[in-house]
C-alpha positions as CSV (number, residue, x, y, z in Angstrom):
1,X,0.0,0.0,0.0
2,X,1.4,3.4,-1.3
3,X,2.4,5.5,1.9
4,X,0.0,8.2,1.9
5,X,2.0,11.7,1.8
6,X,2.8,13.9,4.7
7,X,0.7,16.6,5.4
8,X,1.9,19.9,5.1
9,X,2.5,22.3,8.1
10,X,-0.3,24.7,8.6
11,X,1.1,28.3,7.8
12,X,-0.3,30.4,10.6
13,X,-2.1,34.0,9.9
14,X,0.4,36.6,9.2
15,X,-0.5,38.5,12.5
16,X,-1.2,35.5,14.5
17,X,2.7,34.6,13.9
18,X,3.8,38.0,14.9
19,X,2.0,38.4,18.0
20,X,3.9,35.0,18.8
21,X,6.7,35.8,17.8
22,X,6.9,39.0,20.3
23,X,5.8,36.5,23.2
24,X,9.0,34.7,22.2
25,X,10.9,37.4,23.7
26,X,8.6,38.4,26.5
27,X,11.4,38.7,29.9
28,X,14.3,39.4,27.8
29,X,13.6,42.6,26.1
30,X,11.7,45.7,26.4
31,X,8.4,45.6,25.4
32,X,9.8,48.8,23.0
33,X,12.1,46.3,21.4
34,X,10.3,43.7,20.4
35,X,9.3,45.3,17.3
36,X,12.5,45.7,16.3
37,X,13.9,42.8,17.0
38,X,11.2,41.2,14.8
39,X,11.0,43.3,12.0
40,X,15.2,43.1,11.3
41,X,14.2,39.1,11.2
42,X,11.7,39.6,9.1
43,X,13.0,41.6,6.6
44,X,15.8,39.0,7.0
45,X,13.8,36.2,5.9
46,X,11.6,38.6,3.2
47,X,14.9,39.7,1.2
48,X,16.0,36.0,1.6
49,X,12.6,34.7,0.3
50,X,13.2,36.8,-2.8
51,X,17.1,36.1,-3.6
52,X,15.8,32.3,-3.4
53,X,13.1,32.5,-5.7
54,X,14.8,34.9,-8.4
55,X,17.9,32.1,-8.0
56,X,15.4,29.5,-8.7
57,X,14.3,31.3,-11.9
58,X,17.5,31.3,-13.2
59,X,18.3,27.9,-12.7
60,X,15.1,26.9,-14.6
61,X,16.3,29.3,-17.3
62,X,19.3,27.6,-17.6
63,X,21.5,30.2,-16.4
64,X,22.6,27.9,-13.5
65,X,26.1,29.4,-13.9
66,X,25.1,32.8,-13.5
67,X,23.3,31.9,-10.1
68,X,26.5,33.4,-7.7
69,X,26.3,36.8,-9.9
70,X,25.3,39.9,-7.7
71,X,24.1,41.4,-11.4
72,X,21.6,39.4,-12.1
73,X,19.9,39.9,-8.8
74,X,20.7,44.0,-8.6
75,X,18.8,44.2,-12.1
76,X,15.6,43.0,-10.6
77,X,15.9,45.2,-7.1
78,X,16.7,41.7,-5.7
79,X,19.5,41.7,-3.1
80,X,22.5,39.3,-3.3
81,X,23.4,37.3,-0.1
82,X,26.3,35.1,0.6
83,X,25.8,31.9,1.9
84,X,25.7,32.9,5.6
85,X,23.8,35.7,5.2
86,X,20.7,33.6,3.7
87,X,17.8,32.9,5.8
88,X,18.4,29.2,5.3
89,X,22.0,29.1,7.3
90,X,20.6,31.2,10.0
91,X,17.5,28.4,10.0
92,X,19.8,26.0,10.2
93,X,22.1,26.9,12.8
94,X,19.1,28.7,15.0
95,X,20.0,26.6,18.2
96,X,23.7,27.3,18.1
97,X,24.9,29.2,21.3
98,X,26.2,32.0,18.7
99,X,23.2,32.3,16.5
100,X,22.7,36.1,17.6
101,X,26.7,36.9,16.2
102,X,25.6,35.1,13.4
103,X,22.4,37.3,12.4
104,X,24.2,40.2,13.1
105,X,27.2,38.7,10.8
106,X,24.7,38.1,8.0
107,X,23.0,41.2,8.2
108,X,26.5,43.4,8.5
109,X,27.6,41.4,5.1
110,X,24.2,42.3,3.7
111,X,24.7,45.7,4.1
112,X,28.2,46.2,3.0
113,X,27.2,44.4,-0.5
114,X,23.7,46.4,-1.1
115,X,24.8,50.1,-1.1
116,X,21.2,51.1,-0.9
117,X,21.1,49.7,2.8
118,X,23.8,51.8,3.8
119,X,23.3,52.9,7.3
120,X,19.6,50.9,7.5
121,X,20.4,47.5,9.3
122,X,21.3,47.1,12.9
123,X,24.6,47.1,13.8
124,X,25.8,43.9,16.4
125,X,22.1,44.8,17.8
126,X,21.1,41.2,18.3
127,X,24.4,40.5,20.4
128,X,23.9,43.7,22.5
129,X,20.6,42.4,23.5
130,X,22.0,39.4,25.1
131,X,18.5,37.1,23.7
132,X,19.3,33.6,25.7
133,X,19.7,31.0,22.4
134,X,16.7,28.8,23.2
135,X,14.4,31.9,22.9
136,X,15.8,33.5,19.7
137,X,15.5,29.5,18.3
138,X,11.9,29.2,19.1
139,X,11.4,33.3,17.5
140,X,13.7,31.9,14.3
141,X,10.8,28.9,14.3
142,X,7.9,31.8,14.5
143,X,9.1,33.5,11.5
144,X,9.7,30.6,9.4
145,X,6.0,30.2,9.3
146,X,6.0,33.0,7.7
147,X,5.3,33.4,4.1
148,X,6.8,36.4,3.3
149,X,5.5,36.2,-0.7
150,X,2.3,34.9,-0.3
151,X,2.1,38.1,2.1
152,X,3.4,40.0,-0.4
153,X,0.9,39.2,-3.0
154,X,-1.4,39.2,-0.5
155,X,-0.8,42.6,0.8
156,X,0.1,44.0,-2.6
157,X,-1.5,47.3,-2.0
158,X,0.0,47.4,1.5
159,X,3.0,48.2,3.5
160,X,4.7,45.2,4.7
161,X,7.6,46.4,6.9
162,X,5.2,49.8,8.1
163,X,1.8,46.9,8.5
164,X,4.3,44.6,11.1
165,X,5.2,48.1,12.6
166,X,1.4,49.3,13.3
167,X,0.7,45.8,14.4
168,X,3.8,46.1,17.4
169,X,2.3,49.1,17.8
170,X,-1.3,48.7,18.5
171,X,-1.0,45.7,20.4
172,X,1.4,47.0,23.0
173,X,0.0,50.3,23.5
174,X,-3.6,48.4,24.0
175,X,-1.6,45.3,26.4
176,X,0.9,47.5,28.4
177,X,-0.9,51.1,28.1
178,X,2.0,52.6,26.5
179,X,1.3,54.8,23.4
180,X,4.9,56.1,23.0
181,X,3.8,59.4,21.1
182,X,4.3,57.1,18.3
183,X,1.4,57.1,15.6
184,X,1.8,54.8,12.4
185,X,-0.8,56.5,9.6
186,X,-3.4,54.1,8.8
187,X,-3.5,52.4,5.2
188,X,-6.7,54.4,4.0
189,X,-5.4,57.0,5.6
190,X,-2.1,57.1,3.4
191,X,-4.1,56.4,0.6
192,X,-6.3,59.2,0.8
193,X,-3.2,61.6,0.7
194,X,-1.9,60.1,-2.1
195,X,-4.8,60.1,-4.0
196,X,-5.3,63.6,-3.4
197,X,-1.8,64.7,-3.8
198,X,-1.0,62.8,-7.1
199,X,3.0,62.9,-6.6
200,X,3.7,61.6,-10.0
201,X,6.5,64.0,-10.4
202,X,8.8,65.9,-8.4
203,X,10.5,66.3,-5.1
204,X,8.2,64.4,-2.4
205,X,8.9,65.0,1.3
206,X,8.0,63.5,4.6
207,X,10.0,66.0,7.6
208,X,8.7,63.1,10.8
209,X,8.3,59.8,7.8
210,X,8.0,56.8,10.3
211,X,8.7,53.9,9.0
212,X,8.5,55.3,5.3
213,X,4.3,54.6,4.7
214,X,4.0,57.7,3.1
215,X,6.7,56.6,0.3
216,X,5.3,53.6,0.2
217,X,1.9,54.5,-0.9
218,X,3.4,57.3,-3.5
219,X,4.9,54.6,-5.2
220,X,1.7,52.8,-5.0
221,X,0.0,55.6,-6.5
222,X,2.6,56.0,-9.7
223,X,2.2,52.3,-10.4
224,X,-1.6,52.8,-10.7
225,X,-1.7,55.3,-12.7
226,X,1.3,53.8,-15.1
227,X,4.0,56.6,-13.4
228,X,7.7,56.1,-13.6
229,X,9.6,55.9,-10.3
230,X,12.4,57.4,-11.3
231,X,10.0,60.7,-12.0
232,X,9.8,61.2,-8.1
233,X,12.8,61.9,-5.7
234,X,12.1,61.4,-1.9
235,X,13.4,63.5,1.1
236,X,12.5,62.4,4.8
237,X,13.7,62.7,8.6
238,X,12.8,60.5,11.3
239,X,13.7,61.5,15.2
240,X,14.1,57.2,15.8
241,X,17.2,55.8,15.3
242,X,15.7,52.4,15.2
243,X,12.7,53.4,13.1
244,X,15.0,55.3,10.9
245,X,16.7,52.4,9.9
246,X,12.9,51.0,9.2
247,X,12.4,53.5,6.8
248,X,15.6,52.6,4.8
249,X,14.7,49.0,4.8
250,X,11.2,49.9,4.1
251,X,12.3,51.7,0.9
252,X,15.4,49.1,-0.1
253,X,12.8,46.2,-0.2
254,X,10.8,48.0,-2.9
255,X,14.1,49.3,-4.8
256,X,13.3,53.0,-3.6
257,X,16.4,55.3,-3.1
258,X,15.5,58.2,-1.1
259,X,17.5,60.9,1.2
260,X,16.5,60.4,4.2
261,X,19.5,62.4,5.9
262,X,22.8,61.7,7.1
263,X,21.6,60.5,10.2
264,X,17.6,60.1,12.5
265,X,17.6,63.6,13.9
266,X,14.6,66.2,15.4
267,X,13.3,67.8,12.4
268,X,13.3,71.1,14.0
269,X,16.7,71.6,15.7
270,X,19.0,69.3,13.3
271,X,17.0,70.2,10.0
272,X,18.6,67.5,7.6
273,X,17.0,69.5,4.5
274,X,17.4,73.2,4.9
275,X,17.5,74.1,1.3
276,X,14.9,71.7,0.2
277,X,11.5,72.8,-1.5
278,X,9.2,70.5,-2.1
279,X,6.6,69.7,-4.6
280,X,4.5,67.1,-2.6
281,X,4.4,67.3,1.4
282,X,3.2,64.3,3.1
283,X,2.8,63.8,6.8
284,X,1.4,62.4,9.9
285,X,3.5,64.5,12.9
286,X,3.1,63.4,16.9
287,X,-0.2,64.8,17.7
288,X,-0.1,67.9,20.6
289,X,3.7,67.6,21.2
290,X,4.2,68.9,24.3
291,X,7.6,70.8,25.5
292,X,9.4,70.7,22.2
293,X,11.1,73.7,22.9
294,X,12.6,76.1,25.2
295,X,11.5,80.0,24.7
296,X,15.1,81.0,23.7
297,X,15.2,78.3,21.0
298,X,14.1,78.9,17.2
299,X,13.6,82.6,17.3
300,X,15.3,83.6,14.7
301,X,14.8,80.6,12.3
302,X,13.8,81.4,8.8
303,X,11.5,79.0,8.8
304,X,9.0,81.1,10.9
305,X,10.0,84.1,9.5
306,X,6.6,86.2,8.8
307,X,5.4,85.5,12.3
308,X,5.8,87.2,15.2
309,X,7.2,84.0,17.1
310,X,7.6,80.4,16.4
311,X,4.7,78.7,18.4
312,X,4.6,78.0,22.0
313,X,2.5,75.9,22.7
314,X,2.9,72.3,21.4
315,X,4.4,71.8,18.1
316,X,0.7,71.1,16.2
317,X,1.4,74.8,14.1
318,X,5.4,74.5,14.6
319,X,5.1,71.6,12.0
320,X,2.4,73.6,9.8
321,X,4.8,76.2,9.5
322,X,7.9,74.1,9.0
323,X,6.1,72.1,5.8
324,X,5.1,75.8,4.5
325,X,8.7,76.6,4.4
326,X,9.8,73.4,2.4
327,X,6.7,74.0,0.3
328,X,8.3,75.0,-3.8
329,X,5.7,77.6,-5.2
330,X,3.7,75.9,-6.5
331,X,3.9,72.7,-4.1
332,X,1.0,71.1,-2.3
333,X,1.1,70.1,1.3
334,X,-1.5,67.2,2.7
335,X,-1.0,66.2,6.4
336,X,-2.7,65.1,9.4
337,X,-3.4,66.7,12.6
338,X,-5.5,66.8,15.9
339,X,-8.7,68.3,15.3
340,X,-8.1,71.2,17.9
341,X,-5.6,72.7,15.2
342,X,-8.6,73.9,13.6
343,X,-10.3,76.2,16.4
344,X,-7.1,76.7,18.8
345,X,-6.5,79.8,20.0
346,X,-4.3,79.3,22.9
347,X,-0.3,80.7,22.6
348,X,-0.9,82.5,19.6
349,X,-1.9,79.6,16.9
350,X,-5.1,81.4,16.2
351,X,-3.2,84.7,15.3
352,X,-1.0,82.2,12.9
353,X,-4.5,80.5,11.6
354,X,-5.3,83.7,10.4
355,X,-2.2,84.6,8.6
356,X,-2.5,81.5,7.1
357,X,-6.3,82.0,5.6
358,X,-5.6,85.5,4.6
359,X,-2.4,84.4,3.0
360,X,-4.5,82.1,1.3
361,X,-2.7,79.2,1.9
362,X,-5.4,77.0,3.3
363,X,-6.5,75.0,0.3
364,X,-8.8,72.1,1.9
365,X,-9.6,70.8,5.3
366,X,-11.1,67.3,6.0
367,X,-12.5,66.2,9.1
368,X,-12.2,62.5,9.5
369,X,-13.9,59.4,11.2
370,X,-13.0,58.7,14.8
371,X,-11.0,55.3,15.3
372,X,-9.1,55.1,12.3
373,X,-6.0,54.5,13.8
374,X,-4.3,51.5,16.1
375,X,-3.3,53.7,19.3
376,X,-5.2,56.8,19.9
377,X,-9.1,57.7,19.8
378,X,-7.7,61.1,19.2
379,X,-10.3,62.9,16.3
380,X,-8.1,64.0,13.6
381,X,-8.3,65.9,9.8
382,X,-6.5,66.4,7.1
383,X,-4.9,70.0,5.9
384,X,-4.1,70.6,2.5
385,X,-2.1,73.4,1.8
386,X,-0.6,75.1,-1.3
387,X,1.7,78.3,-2.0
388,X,0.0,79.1,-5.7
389,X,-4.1,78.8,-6.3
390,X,-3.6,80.4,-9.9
391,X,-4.6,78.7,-12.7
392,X,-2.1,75.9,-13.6
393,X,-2.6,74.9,-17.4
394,X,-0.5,72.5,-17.3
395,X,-2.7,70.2,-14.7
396,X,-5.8,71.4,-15.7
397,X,-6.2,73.5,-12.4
398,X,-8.8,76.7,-12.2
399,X,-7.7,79.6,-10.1
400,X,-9.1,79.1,-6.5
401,X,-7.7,82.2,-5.2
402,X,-9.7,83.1,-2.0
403,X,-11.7,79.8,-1.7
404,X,-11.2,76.8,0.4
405,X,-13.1,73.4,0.1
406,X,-14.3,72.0,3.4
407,X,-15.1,68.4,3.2
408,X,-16.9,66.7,6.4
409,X,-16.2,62.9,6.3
410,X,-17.2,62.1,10.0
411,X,-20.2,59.8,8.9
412,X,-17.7,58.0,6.6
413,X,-15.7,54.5,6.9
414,X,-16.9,50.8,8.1
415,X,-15.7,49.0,11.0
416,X,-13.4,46.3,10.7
417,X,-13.2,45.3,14.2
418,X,-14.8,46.3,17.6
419,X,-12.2,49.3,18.4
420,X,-11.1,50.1,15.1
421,X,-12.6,51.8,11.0
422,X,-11.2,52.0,8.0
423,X,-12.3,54.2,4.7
424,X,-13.3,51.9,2.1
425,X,-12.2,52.4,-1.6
426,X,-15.9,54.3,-2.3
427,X,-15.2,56.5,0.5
428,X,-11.7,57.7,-0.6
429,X,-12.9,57.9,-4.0
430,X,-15.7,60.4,-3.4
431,X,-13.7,62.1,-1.0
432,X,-10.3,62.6,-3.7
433,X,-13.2,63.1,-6.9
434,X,-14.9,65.9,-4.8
435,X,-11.2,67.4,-4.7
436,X,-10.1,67.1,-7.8
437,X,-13.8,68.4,-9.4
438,X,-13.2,71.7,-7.5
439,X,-9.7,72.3,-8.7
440,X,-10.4,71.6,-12.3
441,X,-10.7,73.6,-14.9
442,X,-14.4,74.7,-15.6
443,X,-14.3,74.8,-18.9
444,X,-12.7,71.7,-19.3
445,X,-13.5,69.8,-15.9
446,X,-10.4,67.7,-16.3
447,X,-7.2,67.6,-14.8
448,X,-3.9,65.8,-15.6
449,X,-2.0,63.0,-14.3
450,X,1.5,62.0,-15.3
451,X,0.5,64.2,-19.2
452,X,-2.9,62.1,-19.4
453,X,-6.3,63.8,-19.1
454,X,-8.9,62.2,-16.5
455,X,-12.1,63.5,-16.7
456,X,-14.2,64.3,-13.9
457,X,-17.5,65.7,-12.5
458,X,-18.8,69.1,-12.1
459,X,-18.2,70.4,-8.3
460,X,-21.1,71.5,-6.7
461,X,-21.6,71.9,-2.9
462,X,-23.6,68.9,-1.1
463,X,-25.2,70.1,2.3
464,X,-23.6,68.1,5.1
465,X,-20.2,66.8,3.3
466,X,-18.5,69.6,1.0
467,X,-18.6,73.3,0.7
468,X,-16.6,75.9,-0.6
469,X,-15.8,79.0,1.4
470,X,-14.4,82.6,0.7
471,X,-11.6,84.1,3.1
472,X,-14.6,86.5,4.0
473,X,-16.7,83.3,5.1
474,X,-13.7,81.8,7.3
475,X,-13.4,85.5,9.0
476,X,-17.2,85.3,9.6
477,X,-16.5,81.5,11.4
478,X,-13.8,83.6,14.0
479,X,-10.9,81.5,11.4
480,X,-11.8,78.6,12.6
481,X,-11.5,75.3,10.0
482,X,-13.8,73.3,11.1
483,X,-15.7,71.7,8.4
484,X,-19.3,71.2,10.0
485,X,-19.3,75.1,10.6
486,X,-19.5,74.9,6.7
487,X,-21.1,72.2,5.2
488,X,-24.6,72.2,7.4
489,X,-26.7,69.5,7.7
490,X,-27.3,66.9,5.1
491,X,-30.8,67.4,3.3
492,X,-33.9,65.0,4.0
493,X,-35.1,63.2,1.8
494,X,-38.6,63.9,1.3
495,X,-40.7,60.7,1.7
496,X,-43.9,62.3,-0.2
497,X,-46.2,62.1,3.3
498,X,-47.6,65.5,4.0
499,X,-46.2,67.3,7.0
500,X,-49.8,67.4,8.6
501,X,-50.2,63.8,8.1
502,X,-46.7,63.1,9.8
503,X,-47.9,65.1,13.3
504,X,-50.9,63.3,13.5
505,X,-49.6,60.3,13.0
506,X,-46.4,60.7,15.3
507,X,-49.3,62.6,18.1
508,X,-50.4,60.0,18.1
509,X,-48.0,57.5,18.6
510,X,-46.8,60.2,21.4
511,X,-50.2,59.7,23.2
512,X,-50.5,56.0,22.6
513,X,-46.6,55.6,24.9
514,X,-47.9,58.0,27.8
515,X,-51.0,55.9,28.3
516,X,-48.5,53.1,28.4
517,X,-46.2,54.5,30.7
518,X,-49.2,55.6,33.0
519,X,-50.5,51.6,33.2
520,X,-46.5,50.8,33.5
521,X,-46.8,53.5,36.9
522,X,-49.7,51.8,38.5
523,X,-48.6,48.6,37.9
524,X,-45.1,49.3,39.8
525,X,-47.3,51.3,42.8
526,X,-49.6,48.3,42.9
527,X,-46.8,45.8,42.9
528,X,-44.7,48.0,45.7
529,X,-47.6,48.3,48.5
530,X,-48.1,44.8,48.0
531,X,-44.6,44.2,49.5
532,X,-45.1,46.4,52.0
533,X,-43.4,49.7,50.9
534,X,-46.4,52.3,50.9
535,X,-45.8,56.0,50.6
């Protein structure tokens, strides 16, 4: 009898496997670490995944004698790795008493080869962290059930290296109470932005970029639309060490080069792009970050130069004005922010509000859904900001001077679990379409991406989600952004029933429920002195 054939082991769920993996570790680092101890693995085993399936290729091409050629992999963003710097040597010697030197061997020789990781992998980190052997053998075994390709296909419109990040994130901050100040921008958030933005060509910048989401997605949004990579250059800071490195393994994976500085710095006091000018501005900075300054420091930076004083109270406006400085003329800025940046007027951000709308800088606000992201409940919007409304031929853009759109998207977005609500792909649509039919040319209503015309609809202002507004309006509002100030209230639908008919009907009904209420009394007061408690 034929031996019936082994059956295969069950790949666990993507996040199933992480959350094990980081219980793995759980008594022998910091909770904070955990993430990064996982993801350098990860990526480990990701990059390897790749070099072992392009290797494969070749050899069924016949080009087994090419097979040890760096060249053949480069031309396919695919990374070359020795022999000992392969996920399947570190597999195989997991249970060794030096298996930490050796991770931190393969991914030093990794580096060195792959000048696009320069200064992104850790250096001797797992060694430093002193993981006992049995425990990084039994996190080695986690990871191996993970498959990193089917992921990737899986999570083709997603970030895989920022999606692990979020995850470390969310589930820490909701097990041990610990936020960190750290937010990762949710998926449809980041998409939105994008879609909005179209960065199809130019400079596009990030000044706090995480673990790189915001590139991600631009990239994203140039393949869709059959854009060229090579038409975008990207600039970004991150404060992080560790999450700086993220970013530069975020973008490697995906053959991205980008400047991210010569080193993680604080984008305000070690500027690592003080010339720079932007033509896309993407960001999520740390909500109400408090004591980011002393009253001595920034004074006379040029990048608050037209206002009295750089901001004092958290840095919500500090980052405003910085992205309005990097900002070419005629860049667009979209970010997001706590919704109190729209109405504060405590330590002067109302007087710089102001400026701002009279400038006419202000070119959309966008109140969002609550619980869109992993670890806050915070309410937040989107700004959009621009340095030119003039007409722009060339993209199909009408002169908005003195308007701004106001979009309320509260009542948008499903829920995807108990706690937490994403924007589905209708959603973003109407939200970007509404956008894009307000800039457009009138005449034409059409606008351009990457040379190539897309049509759209006429604007026109729906009561309860979009309006747009003069400077004159926003002065009547006090300056304050808020987009249910402007919109109003959706309109009824009218059913046909007469509104004469509707009272008596609903009198009734009214009448009907008191009578009910008045039996419910009696029956309570009967049931009460029958037990004894009287008045």
């Amino acid at each position: 009898m034929a031996k019936a054939p082994a059956k295969k082991k069950p790949t666990k769920g993507f996040e199933e496997t992480l959350w094990d993996t980081a219980n793995q570790l759980r008594g022998s680092v910091e909770s904070s670490e955990y993430k990064h101890v996982v993801l350098s693995l990860v990526f480990l085993k990701f990059i390897s995944d790749k070099f072992e399936k392009r290797r494969q290729q070749m050899i069924d091409d016949g080009q087994e004698a090419f097979v040890d050629m760096d060249v053949f992999y480069q031309q396919d963003n695919v990374f070359f790795l020795e022999t000992h710097a392969r996920w399947s040597y570190i597999k195989a010697h997991a249970k060794q008493d030096d298996i930490a030197l050796l991770i931190d061997t393969a991914l030093t020789t990794i580096e060195k080869a792959n000048a696009s990781l320069k200064g992104a992998l850790p250096d001797n980190y797992f060694t430093r962290q002193g993981l006992e052997t049995k425990k990084l053998a039994s996190l080695i075994d986690a990871i191996d059930n993970i498959d990193t390709l089917a992921n990737e296909c899986e999570m083709s419109e997603e970030d895989l290296v920022g999606r692990v990040y979020e995850y470390f994130l969310g589930k820490f901050a909701a097990t041990e109470g610990k936020g960190g100040g750290e937010y990762y921008t949710p998926k449809s958030v980041v998409t939105l932005l994008a879609e909005m933005l179209e960065p199809f060509q130019g400079k596009i910048y990030d000044p706090c970029c995480g673990s790189g989401g915001m590139f991600v997605q631009s990239l994203k949004f140039l393949e869709s639309h059959k854009g060229r990579s090579k038409d975008i250059a990207i600039y970004g800071q991150e404060l992080t060490n560790t999450t700086f490195k993220l970013a530069k393994m975020n973008l490697a994976i995906r053959g991205l080069s980008g400047d991210l500085g010569e080193r993680s710095a604080d984008t305000f006091f070690a500027d690592q792009h003080p010339d720079l000018k932007a033509d896309y501005i993407m960001a999520n900075p740390p909500f109400n970050l408090k004591d980011w300054r002393n009253d001595a420091e920034l004074t006379n930076d040029p990048r608050f130069a037209g206002f009295r004083t750089p901001p004092t109270g958290n840095a919500n406006y500090a980052w405003i004005l910085h992205m309005l400085s990097k900002l070419s003329e005629d860049g667009t800025a979209g970010f997001v922010l706590a919704n109190g940046s729209m109405s504060t007027n405590t330590s002067g951000e109302g007087e710089i509000r102001q400026k701002l709308i009279e400038d006419d800088r202000i070119e959309c606000m966008i109140a969002l859904p609550g619980q869109l992201f992993y670890t806050t409940q915070i309410p937040v919007c989107l700004w959009f900001m621009t340095k030119n409304k003039k007409a722009n031929s060339r993209y199909g853009y009408r002169d908005r001077s003195g308007e701004t759109l106001f979009i309320d998207a509260r009542d948008m977005g499903t829920m995807v679990s108990r706690v937490q609500k994403e924007l589905t792909n209708d959603d973003l649509a109407k939200i970007a379409d509404t956008y894009h039919a307000w800039r457009s040319s009138q005449g034409e209503q059409a606008h351009r991406i990457a040379d190539k015309e897309i049509s759209v609809e006429q604007y026109q202002d729906e009561a309860g989600f979009c309006k747009v507004a003069t400077i004159s309006d926003i002065k009547a509002n006090d300056f304050v952004l808020t987009p249910g100030r402007y919109v109003g209230a959706a309109d009824v639908i009218d059913d046909g029933i007469p509104f004469e008919t509707k009272m008596t009907e609903l009198t009734q009904t009214l009448y009907r429920q008191l009578d009910q209420a008045a039996a419910l009394d009696k029956a309570i007061r009967a049931n009460m002195e029958a037990l004894g408690y009287e008045r």
